[in-house]
N, C-alpha and C positions, 0 to 999 in steps of 0.2 A: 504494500500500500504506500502509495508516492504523495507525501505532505508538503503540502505547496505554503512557501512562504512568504508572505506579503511584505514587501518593503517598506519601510517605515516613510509616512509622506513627508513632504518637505515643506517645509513652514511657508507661511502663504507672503508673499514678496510683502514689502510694506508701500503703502502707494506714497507716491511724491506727494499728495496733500496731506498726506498723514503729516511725513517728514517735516516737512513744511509749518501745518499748524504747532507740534513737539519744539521746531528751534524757535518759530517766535512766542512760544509758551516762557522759553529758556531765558528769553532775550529777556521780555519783558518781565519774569524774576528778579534775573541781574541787573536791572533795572533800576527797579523796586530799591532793590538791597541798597547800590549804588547812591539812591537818591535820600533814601533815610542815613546810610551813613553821616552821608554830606549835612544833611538837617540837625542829625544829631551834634555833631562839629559845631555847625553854625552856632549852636544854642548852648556848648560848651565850654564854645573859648571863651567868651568872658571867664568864666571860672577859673578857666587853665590862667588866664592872665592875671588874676585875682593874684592866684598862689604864688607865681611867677614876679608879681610886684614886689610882694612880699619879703622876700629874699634879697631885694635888690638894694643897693643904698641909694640914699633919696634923691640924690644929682642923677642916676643914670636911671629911676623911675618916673623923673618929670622930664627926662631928656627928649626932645622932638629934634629930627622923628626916633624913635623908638630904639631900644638898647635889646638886641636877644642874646648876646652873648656877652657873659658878667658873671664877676667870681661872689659864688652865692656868699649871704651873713646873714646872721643873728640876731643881729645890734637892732633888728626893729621888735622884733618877739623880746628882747631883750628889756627894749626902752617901751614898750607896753603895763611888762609884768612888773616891772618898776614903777609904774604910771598910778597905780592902786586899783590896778584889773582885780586883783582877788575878790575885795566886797563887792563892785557890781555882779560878778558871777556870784557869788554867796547869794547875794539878793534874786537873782534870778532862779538859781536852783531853788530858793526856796517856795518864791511865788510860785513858780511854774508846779514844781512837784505836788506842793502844799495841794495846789488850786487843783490839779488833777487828779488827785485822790478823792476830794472832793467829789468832784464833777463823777467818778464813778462811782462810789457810792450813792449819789444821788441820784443818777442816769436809769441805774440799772432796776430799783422797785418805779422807777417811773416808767420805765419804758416796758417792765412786767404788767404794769397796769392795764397801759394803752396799746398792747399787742396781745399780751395772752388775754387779760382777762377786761376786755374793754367795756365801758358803758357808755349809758348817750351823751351827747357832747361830746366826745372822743374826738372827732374829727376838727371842733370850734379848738379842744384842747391844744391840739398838734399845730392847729392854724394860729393859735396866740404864743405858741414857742416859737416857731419860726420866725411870728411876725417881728420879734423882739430885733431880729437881726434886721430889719430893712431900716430899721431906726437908725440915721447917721449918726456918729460917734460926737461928732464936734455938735451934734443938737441937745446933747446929756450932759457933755460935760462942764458946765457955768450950773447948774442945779447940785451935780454932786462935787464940784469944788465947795462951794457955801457948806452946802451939807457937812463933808467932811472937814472944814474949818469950822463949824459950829461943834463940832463932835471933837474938835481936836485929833484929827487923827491924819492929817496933812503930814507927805515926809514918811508915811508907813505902811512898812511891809502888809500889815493886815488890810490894809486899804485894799492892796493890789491885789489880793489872794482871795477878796468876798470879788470885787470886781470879775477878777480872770474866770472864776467859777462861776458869776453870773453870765458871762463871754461864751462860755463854752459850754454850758450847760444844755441850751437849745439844739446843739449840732447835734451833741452826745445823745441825746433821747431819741432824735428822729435816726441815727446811724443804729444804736441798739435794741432800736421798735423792728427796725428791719431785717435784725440778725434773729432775733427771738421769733418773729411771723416764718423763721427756716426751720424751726426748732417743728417734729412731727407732731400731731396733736397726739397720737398713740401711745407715746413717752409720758406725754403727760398725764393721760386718760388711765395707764400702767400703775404709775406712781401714787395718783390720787385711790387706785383700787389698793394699795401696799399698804394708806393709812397714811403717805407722807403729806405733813404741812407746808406752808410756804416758804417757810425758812428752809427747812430741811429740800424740798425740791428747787429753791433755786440754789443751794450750794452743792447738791451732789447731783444734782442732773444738768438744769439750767446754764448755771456758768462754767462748766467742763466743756460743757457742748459749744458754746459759744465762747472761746477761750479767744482764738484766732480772731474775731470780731472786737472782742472787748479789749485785745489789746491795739489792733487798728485804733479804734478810737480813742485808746488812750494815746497815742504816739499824737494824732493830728490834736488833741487839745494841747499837750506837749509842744508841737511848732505853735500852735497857735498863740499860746501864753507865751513862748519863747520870744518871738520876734513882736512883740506887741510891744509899742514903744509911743501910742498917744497919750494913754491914760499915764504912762510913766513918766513920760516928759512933763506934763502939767499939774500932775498932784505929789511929786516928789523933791529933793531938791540935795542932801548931801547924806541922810542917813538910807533911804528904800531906792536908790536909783540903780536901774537895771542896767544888763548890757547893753540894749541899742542905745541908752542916752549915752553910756559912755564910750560910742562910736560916732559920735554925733561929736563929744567932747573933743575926739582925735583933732578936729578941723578946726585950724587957727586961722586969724586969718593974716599973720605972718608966718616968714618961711613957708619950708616944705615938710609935708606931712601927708603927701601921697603912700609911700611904701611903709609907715607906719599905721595909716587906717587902712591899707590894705593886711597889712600882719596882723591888726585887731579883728579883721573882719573873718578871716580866718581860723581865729578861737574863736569866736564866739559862734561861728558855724558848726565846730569839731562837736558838743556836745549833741547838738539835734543829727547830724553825720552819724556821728557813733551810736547812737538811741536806732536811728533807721536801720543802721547795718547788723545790728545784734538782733533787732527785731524784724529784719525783713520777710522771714517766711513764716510771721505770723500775720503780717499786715498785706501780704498779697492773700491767704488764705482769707481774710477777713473781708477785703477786698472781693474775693471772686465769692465770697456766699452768695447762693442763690443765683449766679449766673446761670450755671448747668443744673436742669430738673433733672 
């Protein structure tokens, strides 16, 4: 018995439009890629120049046109932290920290309220937290200077830290209304059948689950209170002044003091820098909640 064996077929040609559509698929990738580099550049050379100042001495940072090769120094990091950088950063970490502790703690049973367990008005509530933010800064603040000179509290840290947490507080309930609405009702409907109360379900179910969210939001009230520098500048004056006033301070209006408020501007970035970089893959997770069902 003679077994005939079939040749394997040969793959089917690929047509010139295929080919065709595949390179300008390629093209226009590389493209893509090409042109976001270049955007990304555009919008990071300031910075790169920032650092780059920084380092420079101050004749070959105000130098026109421009110095790119220069034997780097110190002497401005130097003549900053000489400058009595320490208390405005003391002062900022405290506000900022203080105020954000704050802010979640009080975020988090607000935004349990108006997500898990909402009632009516709920939506007037969310509309009068937000509203707080369309209110221009410089329309407040002549009410709470008086205020706060009648109160004697002008010049002080607690000032700034009921403030910052009033600031941030709106952001933080409507960011955390929308990490808890990701939370499954099932969890919850589970827990309430095990007997757990409210305390108990938002500290071992609630805020584990939404760990990656709660710290998102704490990092952004964190910049937020970090680089806030109105309320600082106008109700403070030599004991509560933050970092941006004393970046502000850098700029005389004799001599040069270009490549030293560039070295100031630089610490005082490194902190909110290093917050982002230590917590970044919890604020992209927090971030991407409820992108993908």
């Amino acid at each position: 018995m003679t077994t005939l064996i079939t040749p394997p077929k040969s793959p089917a040609p690929i047509s010139a439009e295929r080919k065709s559509r595949e390179a300008r698929r390629r093209f226009s990738g590389s493209a893509l890629t090409t042109v976001t580099w270049l955007l990304a550049f555009v919008f990071f050379a300031p910075v790169i120049w920032l650092v780059l100042t920084a380092f420079k001495p101050e004749s070959a940072a105000a130098s026109n046109p421009p110095v790119f090769f220069f034997v780097p120094t110190f002497e401005q990091f130097e003549a900053v932290l000489s400058n009595g950088a320490g208390a405005y950063f003391l002062n900022s970490l405290i506000a900022t920290g203080v105020s954000t502790i704050l802010v979640v703690l009080l975020a988090v049973p607000a935004a349990y309220a108006v997500s898990i367990r909402p009632v009516k008005k709920t939506q007037d509530v969310l509309f009068f937290f937000i509203s707080t933010k369309m209110l221009p800064v410089v329309a407040v603040i002549m009410p709470i200077y008086v205020i706060a000179g009648q109160l004697k509290v002008l010049d002080n840290i607690g000032t700034l830290i009921v403030l910052y947490t009033a600031m941030n507080l709106p952001i933080a309930v409507w960011m955390m209304r929308s990490f808890f609405q990701e939370v499954p009702a099932e969890v919850l409907e589970a827990a309430s059948m095990d007997g757990a109360g409210l305390i108990k379900t938002l500290r071992t179910i609630l805020i584990p689950m939404v760990t990656p969210g709660l710290a998102a939001t704490a990092l952004i009230c964190v910049i937020f209170a970090w680089n806030e520098f109105f309320f600082a500048l106008n109700l403070t004056a030599a004991n509560a002044a933050t970092v941006p006033v004393f970046l502000v301070s850098q700029m005389t209006s004799e001599g040069l003091f270009l490549a030293k408020l560039s070295a100031a501007s630089v610490l005082a970035s490194l902190p909110v820098v290093i917050a982002g970089w230590v917590a970044q893959k919890q604020l992209v997770r927090g971030l991407s909640m409820g992108a993908v069902k």
